[in-house]
C-alpha positions in Angstrom: 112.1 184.4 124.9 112.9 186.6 121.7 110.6 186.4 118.8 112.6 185.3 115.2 111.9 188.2 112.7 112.5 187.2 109.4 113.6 189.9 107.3 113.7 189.9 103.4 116.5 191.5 101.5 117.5 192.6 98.1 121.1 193.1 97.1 121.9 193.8 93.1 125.1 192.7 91.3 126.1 195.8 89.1 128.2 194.6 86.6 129.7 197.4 83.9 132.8 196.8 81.4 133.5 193.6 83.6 133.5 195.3 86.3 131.2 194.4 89.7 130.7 197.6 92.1 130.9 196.6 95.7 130.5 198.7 98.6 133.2 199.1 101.5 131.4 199.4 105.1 132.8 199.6 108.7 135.7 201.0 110.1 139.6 200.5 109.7 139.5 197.3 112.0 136.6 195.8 110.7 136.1 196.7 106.8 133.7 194.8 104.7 132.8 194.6 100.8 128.8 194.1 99.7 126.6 194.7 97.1 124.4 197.6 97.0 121.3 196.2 98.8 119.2 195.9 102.0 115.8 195.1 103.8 112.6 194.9 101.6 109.9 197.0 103.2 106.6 196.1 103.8 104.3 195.1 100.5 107.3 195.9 98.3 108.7 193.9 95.5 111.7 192.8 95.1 112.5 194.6 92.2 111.3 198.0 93.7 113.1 197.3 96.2 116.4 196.4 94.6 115.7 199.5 92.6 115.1 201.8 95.8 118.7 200.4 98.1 120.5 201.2 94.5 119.6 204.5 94.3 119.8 205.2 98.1 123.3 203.6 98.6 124.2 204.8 95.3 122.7 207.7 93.8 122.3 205.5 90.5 118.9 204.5 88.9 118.9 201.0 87.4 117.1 198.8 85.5 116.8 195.0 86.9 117.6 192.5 84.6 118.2 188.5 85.6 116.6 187.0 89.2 120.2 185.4 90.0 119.4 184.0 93.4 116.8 183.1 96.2 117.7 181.9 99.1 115.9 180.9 102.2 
């Protein structure tokens, strides 16, 4: 029997001159759009780490503003 992991993530909606940035993963067949974001590692917030997936999936440092959502 597997063991459930849960795993906490951070995702950030950048939002500039109306505009929302979304990322576009997978392949031809299978394309997908999400927000800059991923896993929280171990003893971070989750402003650090919202901060951190931004600047790794993005290259762009950002400040975090509004706690939209938290879902369990």
């Amino acid at each position: 029997m597997s063991e459930l992991i849960a795993k906490m993530t951070a995702n950030v909606l950048l939002i500039e001159e109306g505009r929302c940035l979304v990322l576009e993963e997978g392949d031809e067949g299978d394309k997908k759009f999400n927000l800059p974001g991923g896993h929280m590692e171990f003893g971070e917030t989750p402003i650090a780490a919202a901060i951190r997936e931004v600047k790794e999936e993005t290259g762009y440092d950002v400040e975090v503003g509004d706690l939209l959502v938290v879902q369990a």
